[in-house]
LOVEX-883081 format. One record per residue (C-alpha): x, y, z; residue number from 1. Coordinates in steps of 0.2 Angstrom, whole numbers, m for minus. Each point is the difference from the previous one (the first is absolute). Layout:
<nodes>
[[X, Y, Z], NUM] ...
</nodes>
This chain:
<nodes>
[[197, m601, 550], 1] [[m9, 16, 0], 2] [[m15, m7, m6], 3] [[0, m13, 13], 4] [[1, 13, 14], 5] [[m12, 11, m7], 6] [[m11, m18, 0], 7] [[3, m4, 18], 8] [[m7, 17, 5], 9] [[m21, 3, 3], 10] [[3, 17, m11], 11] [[12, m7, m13], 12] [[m8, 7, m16], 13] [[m4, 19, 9], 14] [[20, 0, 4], 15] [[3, m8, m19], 16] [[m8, 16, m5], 17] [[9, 15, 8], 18] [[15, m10, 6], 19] [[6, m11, m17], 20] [[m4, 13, m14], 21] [[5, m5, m19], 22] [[15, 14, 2], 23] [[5, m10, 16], 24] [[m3, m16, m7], 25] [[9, 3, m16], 26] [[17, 5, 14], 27] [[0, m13, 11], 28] [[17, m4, m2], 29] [[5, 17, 3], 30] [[m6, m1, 17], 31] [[6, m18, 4], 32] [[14, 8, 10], 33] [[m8, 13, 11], 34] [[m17, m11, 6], 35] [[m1, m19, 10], 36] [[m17, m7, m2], 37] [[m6, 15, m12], 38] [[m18, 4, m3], 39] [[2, 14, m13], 40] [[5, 18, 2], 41] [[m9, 14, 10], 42] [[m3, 15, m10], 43] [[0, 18, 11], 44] [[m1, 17, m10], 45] [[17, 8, m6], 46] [[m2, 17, m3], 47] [[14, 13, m8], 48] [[9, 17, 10], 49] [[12, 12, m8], 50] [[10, m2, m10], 51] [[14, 6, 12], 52] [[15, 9, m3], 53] [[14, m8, 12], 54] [[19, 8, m3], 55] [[9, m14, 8], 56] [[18, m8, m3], 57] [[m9, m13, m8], 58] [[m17, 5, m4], 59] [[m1, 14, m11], 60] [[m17, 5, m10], 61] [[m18, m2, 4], 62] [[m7, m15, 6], 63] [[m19, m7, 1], 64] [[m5, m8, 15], 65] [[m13, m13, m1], 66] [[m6, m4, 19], 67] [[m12, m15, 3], 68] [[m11, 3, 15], 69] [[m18, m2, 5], 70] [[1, 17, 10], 71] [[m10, 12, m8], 72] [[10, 20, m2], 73] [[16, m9, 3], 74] [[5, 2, m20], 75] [[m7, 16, m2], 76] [[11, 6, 18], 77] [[17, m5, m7], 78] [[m4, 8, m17], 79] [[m7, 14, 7], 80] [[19, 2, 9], 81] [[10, m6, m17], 82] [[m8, 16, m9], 83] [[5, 8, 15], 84] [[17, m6, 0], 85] [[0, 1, m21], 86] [[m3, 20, 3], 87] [[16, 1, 9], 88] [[9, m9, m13], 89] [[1, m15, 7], 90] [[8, m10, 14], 91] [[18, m3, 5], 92] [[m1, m16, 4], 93] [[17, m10, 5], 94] [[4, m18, 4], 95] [[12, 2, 15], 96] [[5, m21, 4], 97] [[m7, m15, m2], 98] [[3, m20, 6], 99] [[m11, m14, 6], 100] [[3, m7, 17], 101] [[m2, m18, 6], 102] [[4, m3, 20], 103] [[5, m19, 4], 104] [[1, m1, 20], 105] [[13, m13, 9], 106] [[m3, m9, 16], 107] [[15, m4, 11], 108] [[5, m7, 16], 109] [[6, 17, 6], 110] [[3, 16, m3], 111] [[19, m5, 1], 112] [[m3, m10, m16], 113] [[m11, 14, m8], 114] [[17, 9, 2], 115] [[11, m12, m6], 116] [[m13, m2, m14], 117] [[0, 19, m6], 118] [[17, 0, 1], 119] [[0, m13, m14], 120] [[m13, 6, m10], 121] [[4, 19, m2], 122] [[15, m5, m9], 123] [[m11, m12, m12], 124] [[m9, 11, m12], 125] [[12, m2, m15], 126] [[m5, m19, 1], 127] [[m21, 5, 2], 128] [[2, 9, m13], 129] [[8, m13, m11], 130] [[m14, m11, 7], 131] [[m14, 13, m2], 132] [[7, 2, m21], 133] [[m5, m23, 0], 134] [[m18, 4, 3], 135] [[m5, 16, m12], 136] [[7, 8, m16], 137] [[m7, 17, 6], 138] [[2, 1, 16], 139] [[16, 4, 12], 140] [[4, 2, 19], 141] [[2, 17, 3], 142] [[8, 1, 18], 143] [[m4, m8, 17], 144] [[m5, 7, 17], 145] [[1, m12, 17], 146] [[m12, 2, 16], 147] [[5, m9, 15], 148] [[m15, m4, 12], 149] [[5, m12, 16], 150] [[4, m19, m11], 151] [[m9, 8, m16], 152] [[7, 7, m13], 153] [[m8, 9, m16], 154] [[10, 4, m16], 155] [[m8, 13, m8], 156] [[4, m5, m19], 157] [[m5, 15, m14], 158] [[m1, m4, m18], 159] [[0, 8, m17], 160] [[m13, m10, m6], 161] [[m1, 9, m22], 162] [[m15, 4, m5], 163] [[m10, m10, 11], 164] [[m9, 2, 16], 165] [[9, m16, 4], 166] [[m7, m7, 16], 167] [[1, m18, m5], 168] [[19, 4, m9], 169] [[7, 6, 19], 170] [[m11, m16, 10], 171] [[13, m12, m15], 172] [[14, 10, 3], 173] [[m2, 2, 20], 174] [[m4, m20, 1], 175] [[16, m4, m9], 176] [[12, 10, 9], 177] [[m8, m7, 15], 178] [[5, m16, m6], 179] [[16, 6, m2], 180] [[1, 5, 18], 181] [[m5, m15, 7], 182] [[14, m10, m11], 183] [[11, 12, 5], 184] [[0, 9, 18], 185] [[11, m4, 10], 186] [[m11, 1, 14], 187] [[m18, m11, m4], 188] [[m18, 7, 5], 189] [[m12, m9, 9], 190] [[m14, 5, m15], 191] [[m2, 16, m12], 192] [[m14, 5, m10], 193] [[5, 10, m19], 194] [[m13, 14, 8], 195] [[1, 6, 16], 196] [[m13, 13, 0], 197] [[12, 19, 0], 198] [[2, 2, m17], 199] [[m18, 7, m1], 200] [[m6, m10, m12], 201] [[m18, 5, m4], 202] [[m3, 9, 16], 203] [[4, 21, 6], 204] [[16, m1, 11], 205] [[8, 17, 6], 206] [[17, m8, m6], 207] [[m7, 9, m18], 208] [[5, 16, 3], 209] [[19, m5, 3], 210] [[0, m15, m14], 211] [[m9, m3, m15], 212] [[m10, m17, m7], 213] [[m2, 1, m17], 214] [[2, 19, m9], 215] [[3, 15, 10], 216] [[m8, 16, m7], 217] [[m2, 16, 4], 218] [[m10, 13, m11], 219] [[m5, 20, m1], 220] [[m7, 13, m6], 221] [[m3, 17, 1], 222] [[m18, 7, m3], 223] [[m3, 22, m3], 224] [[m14, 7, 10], 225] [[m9, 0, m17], 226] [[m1, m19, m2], 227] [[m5, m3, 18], 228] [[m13, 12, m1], 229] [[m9, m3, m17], 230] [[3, m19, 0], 231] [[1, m5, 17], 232] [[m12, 13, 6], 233] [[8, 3, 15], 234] [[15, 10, 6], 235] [[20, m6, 5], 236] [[m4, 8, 17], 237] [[m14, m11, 3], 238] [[7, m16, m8], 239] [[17, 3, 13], 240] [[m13, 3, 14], 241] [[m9, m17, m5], 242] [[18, m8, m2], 243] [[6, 5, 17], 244] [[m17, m7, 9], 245] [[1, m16, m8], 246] [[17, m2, 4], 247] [[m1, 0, 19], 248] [[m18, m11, m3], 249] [[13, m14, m8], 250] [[12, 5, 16], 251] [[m14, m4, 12], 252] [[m7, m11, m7], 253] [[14, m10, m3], 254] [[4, 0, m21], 255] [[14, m10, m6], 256] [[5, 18, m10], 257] [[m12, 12, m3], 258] [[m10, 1, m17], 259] [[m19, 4, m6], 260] [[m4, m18, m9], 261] [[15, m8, m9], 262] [[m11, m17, m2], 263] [[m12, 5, m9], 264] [[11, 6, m14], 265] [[11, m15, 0], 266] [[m13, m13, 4], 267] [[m7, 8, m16], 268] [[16, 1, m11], 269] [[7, m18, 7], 270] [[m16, m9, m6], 271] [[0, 7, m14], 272] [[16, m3, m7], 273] [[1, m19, 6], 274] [[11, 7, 18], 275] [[m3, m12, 16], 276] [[m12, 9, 9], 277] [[4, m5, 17], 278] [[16, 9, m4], 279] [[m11, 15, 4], 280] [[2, m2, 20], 281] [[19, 2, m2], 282] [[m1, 14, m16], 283] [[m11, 11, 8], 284] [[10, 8, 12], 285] [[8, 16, m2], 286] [[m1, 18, 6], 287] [[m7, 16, m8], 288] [[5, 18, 3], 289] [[m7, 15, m5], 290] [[7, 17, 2], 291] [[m4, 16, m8], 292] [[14, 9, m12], 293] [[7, 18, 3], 294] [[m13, 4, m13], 295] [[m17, m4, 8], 296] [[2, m17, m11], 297] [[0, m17, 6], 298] [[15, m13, 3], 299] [[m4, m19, 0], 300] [[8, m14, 6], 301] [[0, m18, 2], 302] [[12, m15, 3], 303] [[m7, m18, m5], 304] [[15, m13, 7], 305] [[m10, m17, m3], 306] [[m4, 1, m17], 307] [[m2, m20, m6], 308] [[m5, 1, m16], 309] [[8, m9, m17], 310] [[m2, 2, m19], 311] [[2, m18, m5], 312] [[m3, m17, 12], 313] [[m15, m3, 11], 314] [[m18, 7, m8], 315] [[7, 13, m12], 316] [[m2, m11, m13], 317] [[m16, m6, m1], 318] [[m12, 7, m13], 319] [[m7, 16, 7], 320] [[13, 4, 13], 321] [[15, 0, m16], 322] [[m15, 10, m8], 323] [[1, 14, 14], 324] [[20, m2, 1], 325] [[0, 3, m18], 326] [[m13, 15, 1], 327] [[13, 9, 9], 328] [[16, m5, m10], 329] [[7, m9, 13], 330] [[m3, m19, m2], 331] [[16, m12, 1], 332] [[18, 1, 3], 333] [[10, 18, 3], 334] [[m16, 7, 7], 335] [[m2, m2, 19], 336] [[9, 16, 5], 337] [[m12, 9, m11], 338] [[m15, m8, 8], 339] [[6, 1, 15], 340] [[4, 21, m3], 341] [[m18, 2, m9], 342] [[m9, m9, 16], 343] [[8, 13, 13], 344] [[m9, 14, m12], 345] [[m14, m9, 1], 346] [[0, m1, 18], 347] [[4, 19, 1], 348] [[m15, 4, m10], 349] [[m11, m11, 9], 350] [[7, 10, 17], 351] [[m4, 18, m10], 352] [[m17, m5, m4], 353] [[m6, m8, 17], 354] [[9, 14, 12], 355] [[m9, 14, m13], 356] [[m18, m7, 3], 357] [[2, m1, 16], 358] [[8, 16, 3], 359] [[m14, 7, m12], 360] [[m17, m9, 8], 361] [[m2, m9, m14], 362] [[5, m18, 5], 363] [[m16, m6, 4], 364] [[m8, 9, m14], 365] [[11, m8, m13], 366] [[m4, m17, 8], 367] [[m17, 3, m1], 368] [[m1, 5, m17], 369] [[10, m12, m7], 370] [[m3, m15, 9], 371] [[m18, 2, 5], 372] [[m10, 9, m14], 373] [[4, m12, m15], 374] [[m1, 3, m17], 375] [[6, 19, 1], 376] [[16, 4, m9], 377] [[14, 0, 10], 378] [[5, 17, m8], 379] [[m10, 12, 15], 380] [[14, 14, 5], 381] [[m9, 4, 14], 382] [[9, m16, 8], 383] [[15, 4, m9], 384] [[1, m15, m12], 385] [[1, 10, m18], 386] [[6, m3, m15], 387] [[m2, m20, m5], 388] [[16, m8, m8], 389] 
</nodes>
């Protein structure tokens, strides 16, 4: 079949070359459930930052971090803020909730019915989740929350989806306990749909910062004069100055949260490690906070609520995606509260690294060095990047 596509186009033996590989070729089968139509694979540099030390509930050692990206300097920033971070002894990192949510929306003559409808329905979660435990092994219903607007009504349905990011597992589970509804209800609706569009599926929504989809994390750290000064070349005073200035640029600008780049970290780390990476519109919102310490030292922050990622399911287990997973120790089952604790560290370092360029004068610099002037090391200290993994 593939052969036959590549045939049909006016380029077909060019794409054989770069797109079907004999590495792809030889693991067609393992892509046959991730790819319609495929071609081949698409091959994008994965580089490697850290190791990092994360001190989390779940996560507990030093972790590398392969990123894939195009975007030259980006590596060599989040390694720059691990060593950073590694110097302090590591990062608290701590996985603080976690469900998946699916929103079904119900269409009814009037808002009398909607009533009448929510009255019956928020006594019917035992039965969901007796419902939900027909369509997965792994997953369960964790609770439901009901929003009344006019004849519509969204249930808000949050899952435990295991060790998977489990976005298809929550669209199975939501369709059959909507089936149950309309079997049951003692009040019919005109129509539904299994998604109504608030759960904020794969899109920022201010309902993060009161809810969580997927893993809630938050993370620390606490960095000495010392380490802000010889490895980030800057001082706390002037990374707290930098903080609060950005923070009321998101303000007026109008940020969901308030952060330096989250994306680029977790575009990196997602692709990598076989996540889905539109997930990253939902994941990469969050908030950063810098303050400086009795001390003269400095006191990070951040809170990622949106954190869809998985360990097993979806792309983790193709070939070089299980590879990365397995770089890091965390590939398969019991390992998503790891991944998740290790990706808020990630995130934090990536926040020390940008905020001390800028803060320093050296963003620019850095970018120019390392993604203009090609075939120099990316090992020049005067843009902070030392010291190779």
């Amino acid at each position: 079949m593939i052969e036959r596509r590549l045939k049909a186009l006016a380029n077909g033996p060019e794409l054989r070359a770069h797109l079907l590989d004999p590495h792809t070729e030889a693991h067609l089968e393992a892509y046959a459930g991730n790819i319609e139509y495929g071609l081949g694979t698409v091959k994008m540099p994965v580089g490697v930052a850290g190791p990092l030390r994360v001190r989390g509930l779940f996560a507990g050692g030093d972790y590398p971090l392969p990123l894939a990206t195009t975007e030259a300097a980006l590596v060599a920033s989040y390694h720059r803020g691990a060593l950073a971070i590694n110097d302090a002894g590591g990062c608290t990192s701590v996985l603080i909730d976690e469900a998946v949510s699916r929103a079904p929306g119900f269409a009814f003559p009037s808002v009398r019915d909607s009533g009448e409808f929510v009255a019956w329905v928020l006594g019917q979660l035992e039965t969901m989740k007796a419902v939900t435990g027909q369509t997965t092994r792994h997953g369960e219903l964790k609770g439901m929350k009901v929003t009344i607007e006019g004849n519509h009504v969204y249930l808000i349905l949050q899952f435990h989806t295991g060790d998977a990011s489990g976005q298809n597992m929550v669209t199975l589970a939501a369709e059959a306990i909507c089936q149950f509804i309309l079997e049951n209800s003692p009040v019919t609706p005109d129509y539904h749909f299994v998604e109504a569009n608030l759960s904020g599926d794969k899109k920022a929504s201010a309902q993060s910062f009161t809810s969580v989809r997927g893993r809630k994390v938050t993370t620390e750290v606490v960095l000495s004069r010392q380490i802000v000064e010889q490895r980030l070349q800057t001082t706390p005073e002037r990374m707290t100055d930098y903080w609060r200035f950005s923070a009321m640029g998101g303000v007026l600008s109008g940020t969901m949260g308030v952060h330096g780049h989250y994306a680029n970290g977790l575009a990196a780390l997602y692709i990598a490690t076989g996540q889905d990476a539109a997930c990253v519109a939902e994941s990469a919102v969050g908030t950063t906070r810098l303050e400086l310490t009795p001390d003269g030292g400095l006191y990070a922050t951040l809170t990622l609520p949106n954190l869809m990622l998985g360990t097993v399911g979806g792309g983790t287990g193709l070939p070089s995606q299980q590879a990365c997973l397995n770089m890091m120790g965390l590939a398969g089952t019991g390992k998503v509260r790891a991944l998740a604790e290790v990706a808020g560290g990630l995130i934090l370092a990536g926040e020390l690294s940008i905020i001390a360029a800028l803060s320093a004068g050296h963003f620019a610099r850095a970018h120019r060095k390392l993604g203009r002037e090609r075939g120099q090391e990316d090992t020049d200290t005067s843009t902070g990047q030392g010291d190779q993994p």
